[in-house]
C-alpha positions as CSV (number, residue, x, y, z in Angstrom):
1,X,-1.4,28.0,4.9
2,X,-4.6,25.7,5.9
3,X,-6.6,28.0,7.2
4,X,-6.4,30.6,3.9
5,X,-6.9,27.0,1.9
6,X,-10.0,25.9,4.0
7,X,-11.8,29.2,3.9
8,X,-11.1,29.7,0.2
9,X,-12.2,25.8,-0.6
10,X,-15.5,26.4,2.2
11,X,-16.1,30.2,2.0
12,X,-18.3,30.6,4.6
13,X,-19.3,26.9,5.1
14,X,-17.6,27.2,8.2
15,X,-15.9,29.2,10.9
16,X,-12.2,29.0,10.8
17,X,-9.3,29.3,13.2
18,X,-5.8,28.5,13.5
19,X,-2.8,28.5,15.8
20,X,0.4,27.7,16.9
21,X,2.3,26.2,20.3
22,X,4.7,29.2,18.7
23,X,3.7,31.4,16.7
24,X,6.1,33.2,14.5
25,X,5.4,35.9,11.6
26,X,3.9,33.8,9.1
27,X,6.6,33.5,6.3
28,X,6.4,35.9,3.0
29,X,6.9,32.6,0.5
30,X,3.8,31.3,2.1
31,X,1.5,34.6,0.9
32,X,3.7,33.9,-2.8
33,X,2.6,30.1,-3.2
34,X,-1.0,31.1,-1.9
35,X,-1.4,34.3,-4.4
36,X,0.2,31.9,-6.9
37,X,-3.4,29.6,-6.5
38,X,-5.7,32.8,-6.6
39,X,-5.4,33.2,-2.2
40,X,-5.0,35.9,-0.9
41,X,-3.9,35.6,2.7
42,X,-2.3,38.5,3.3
43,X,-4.9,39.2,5.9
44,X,-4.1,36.3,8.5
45,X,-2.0,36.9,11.2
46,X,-0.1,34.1,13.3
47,X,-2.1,33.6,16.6
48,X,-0.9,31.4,19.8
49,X,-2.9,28.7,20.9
50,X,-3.5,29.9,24.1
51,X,-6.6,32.6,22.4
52,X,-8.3,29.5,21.7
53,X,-8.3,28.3,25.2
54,X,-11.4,26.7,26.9
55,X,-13.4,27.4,23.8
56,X,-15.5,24.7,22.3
57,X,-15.2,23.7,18.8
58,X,-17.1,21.1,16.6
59,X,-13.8,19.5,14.8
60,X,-10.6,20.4,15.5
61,X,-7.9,19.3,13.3
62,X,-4.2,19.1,13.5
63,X,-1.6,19.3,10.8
64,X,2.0,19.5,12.3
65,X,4.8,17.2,12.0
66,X,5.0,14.8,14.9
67,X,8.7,14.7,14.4
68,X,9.2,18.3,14.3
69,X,6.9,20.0,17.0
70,X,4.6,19.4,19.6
71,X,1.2,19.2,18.1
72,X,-1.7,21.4,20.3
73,X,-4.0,19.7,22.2
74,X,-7.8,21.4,22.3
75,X,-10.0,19.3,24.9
76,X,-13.0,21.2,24.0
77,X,-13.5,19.5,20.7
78,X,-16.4,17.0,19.8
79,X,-14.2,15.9,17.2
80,X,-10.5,15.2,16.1
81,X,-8.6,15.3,13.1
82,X,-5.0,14.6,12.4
83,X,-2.7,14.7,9.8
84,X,1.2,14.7,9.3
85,X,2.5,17.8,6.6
86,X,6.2,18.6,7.0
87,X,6.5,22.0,7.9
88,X,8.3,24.3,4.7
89,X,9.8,26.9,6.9
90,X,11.9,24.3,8.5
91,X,13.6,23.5,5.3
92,X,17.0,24.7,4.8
93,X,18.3,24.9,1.4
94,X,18.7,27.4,-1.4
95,X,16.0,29.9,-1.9
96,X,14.4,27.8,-5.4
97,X,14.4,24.7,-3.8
98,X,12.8,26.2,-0.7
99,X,9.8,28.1,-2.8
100,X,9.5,24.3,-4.1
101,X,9.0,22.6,-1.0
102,X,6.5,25.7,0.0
103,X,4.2,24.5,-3.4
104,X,4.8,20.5,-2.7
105,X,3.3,21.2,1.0
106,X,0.8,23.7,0.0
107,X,-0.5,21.5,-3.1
108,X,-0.5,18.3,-0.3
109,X,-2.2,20.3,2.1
110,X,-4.8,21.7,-0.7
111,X,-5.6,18.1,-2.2
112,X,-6.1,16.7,1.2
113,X,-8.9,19.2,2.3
114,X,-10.3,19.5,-0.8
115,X,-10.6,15.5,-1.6
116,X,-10.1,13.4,1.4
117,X,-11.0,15.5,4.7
118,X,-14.4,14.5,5.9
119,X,-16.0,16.9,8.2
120,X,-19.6,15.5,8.7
């Protein structure tokens, strides 16, 4: 979900990646809240951290939930950012209540990169 809301925010501005300590098929309410904002991510693809290994990167930022997984650690980066978002495809409750908690993270996640992350 960040990465389709960071390159649609930054277009090109900057080169994007993203990846997880387990990567599972990203989940189809995620594509419906993102198409539901004018984002189309139906081109992204979950990818395991280890691709990323021993490359460099200029920021790398976190986003998990330090209760609920273990949060990657790049060495490589001249820069760290992290920031606590509940995971939506841990929540487990009726289907409504679940495509609301998708939009609540999705709309945190968007307002944070869009107003408060700094990447210079």
């Amino acid at each position: 979900m960040a990465e389709a809301i960071f390159r649609h925010l930054f277009k090109n501005k900057y080169e994007v990646h993203s990846a997880g300590t387990d990567p599972r098929p990203i989940n189809p309410l995620t594509f419906k809240i993102l198409k539901e904002i004018g984002i189309d991510a139906s081109t992204q693809k979950s990818k395991d951290l280890q691709k990323f290994q021993g490359q460099k990167f200029d920021v790398v930022i976190t986003l998990c939930d330090d209760k609920d997984e273990a949060c990657p650690l790049f060495l490589t980066g001249e820069k760290y950012i992290h920031r606590n978002f509940k995971d939506p495809g841990t929540f487990k409750d009726e289907e409504s209540l679940k495509l609301e908690f998708f939009r609540k993270v999705r709309d945190e996640i968007y307002q944070w990169i869009e107003q408060e992350l700094r990447l210079d």
